[in-house]
N, C-alpha and C positions, 0 to 999 in steps of 0.2 A: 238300790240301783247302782250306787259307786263299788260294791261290793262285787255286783254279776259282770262293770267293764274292767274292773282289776284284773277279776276270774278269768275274761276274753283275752287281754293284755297277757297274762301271764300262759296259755296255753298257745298264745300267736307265738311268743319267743320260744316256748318247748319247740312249738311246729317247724321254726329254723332252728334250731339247735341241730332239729331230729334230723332235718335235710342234710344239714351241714355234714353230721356225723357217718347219713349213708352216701352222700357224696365222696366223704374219703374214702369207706369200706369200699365203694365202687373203684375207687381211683385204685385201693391199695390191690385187688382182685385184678384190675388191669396190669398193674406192674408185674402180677405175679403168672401171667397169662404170656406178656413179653418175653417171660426168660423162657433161654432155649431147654431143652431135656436138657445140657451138656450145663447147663449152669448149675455150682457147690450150693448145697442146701444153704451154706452161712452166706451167697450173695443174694435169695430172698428171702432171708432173715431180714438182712439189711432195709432191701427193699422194703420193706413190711415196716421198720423200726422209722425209716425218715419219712411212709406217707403218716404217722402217729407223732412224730415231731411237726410235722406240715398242719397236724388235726389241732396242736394244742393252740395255735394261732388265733383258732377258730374260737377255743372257750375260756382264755385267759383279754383280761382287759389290765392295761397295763395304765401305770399313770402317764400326764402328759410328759411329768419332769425325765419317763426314760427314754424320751426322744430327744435328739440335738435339734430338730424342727418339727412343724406340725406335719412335714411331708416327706419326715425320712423313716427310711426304707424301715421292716421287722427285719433283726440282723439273728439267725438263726448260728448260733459258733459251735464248732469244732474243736475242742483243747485235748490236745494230743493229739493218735492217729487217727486217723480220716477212715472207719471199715464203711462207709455208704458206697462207694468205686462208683461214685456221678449219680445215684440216687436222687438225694437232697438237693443237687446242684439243680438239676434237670426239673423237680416238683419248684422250685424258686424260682425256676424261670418260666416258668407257665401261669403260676397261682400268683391270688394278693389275699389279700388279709386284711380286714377293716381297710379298704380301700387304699392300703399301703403294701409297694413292691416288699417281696420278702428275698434278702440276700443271705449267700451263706458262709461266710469266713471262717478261715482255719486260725485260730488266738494263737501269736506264740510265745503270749504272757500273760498274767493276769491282769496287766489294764489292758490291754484289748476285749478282755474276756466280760471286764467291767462294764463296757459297754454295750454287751447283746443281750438281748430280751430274751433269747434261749440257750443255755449252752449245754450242749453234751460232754460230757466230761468221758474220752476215750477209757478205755480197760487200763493200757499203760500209764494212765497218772493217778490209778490206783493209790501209791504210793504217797502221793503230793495232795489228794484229797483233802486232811483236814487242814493246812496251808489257804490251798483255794477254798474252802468252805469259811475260813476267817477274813480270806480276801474279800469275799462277794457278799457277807453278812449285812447286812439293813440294804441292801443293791436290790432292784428291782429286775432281778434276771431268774426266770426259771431254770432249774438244773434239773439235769436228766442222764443217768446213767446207767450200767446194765451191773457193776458188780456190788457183788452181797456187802450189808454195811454203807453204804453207800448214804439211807433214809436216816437211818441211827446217827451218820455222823452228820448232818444238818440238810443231805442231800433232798430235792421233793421229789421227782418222780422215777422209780429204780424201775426198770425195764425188763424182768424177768421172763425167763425161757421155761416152758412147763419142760418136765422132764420125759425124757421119750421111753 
């Protein structure tokens, strides 16, 4: 009997997961619906890349100690340049996340950077990568970038473009 309400328990939280994950595809299909004919293929890249930062919200649980309170905001960051042009901005102001606003700041150091529960690490700090990957080592912050090397050198989740 304890074995068939585990089974329940555990197919109840697939069944929001599953929501969750086609609520973003829906969201992200919208963004992509927004943009005019006249819009550069790389701004619903974009689009597409911050409703997938907005998604990891959904499936990461973070500890209590990476909040400064039990009611402060998911701080989603930006280290270096900003390619979302109000994507991210715009998803952070509409969405919450475990019942916490989600904000999105541009870091322009590594202890800013210390303290968000997501950061993207722009193409431009390429170069600075394994600096910041020793900065934020045992930090409870997801990283998330799009260039190659990226996972190799302690990054987690590298954001690759199929090849056209």
């Amino acid at each position: 009997m304890a074995r068939r309400v585990q089974c329940q328990r555990s197919w109840t939280e697939s069944g929001r997961a599953l929501r969750r994950w086609t609520r973003g595809l829906l969201y992200a299909g919208w963004l992509l619906m927004q943009a005019t004919g006249a819009a550069a293929p790389a701004s619903r890249e974009y689009d597409v890349k911050a409703v997938l930062l907005y998604n990891f919200t959904q499936f990461v649980t973070w500890p209590a100690t990476a909040f400064s309170a039990p009611d402060a905001p998911i701080v989603i960051g930006i280290l270096g340049s900003d390619p979302f042009d109000g994507a991210l901005a715009e998803i952070a102001r509409r969405e919450k996340a475990e019942g916490r606003r989600i904000v999105v700041e541009h870091c322009r150091n590594l202890e800013t950077a210390r303290r968000c529960q997501i950061l993207f690490v722009s193409m431009d700090e390429r170069p600075n990568w394994p600096k910041i990957a020793v900065a934020l080592r045992g930090q409870p912050v997801l990283t998330v970038a799009e260039f190659d090397g990226f996972v190799v050198g302690g990054g987690m989740i590298h954001l690759a473009k199929n090849p056209e």
